[in-house]
C-alpha positions, 0 to 999 in steps of 0.5 A, spaced: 668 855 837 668 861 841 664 861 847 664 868 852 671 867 849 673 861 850 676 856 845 677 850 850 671 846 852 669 846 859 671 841 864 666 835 864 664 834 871 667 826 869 674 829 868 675 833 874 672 826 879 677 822 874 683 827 874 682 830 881 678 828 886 678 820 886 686 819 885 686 824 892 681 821 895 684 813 894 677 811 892 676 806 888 669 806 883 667 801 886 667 805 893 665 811 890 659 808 887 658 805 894 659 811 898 654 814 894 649 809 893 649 809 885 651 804 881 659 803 880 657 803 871 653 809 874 660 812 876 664 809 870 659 813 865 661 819 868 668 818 870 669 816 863 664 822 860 660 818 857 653 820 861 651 828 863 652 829 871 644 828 873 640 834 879 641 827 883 648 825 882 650 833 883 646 832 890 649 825 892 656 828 889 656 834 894 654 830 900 659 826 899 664 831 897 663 836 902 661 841 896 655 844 893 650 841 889 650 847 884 658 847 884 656 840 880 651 842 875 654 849 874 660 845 871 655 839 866 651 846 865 658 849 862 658 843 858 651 843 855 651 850 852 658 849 849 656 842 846 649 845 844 653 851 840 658 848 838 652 842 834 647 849 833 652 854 830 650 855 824 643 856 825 643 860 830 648 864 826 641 865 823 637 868 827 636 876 828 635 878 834 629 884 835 630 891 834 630 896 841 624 898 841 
């Protein structure tokens, strides 16, 4: 798959906090979870990819982090149209866009 010309997928918000942000923190998940007042399963579905980066998580995250809640969702939007074209290719292969008028 192709999207606006890239063939990897986009970073999960999950896979940056895991790769990234909390080994240079020295946070466990469990302080995580207690720094943003969320769950520590909460934070492991994340980290592991196995759930979406919520408007809230986004907010709690960009407190915590000293970041934008919009840095976050940008990150999980990328994410959702890619998996979303990737699902749906084929049909909208389909679809005709109108004709200038």
């Amino acid at each position: 798959i192709m999207l606006n010309g890239r063939k990897r997928k986009p970073t999960h918000p999950g896979e940056l906090l895991r790769e990234e942000i909390v080994p240079a923190t020295d946070l466990t998940q469990t302080e995580l979870a207690e720094r943003l007042g969320v769950s520590r399963r909460s934070v492991n579905d994340l980290l592991n990819e196995r759930r979406s980066l919520t408007p809230d998580m986004a907010h709690r995250l960009a407190r915590v982090f000293k970041t934008t809640p919009e840095f976050w969702m940008n990150l999980q939007q990328a994410v959702d149209i890619w998996e979303t074209l990737a699902a749906n290719q084929q049909e909208y292969s389909r679809l005709r866009p109108l004709k200038a008028a």
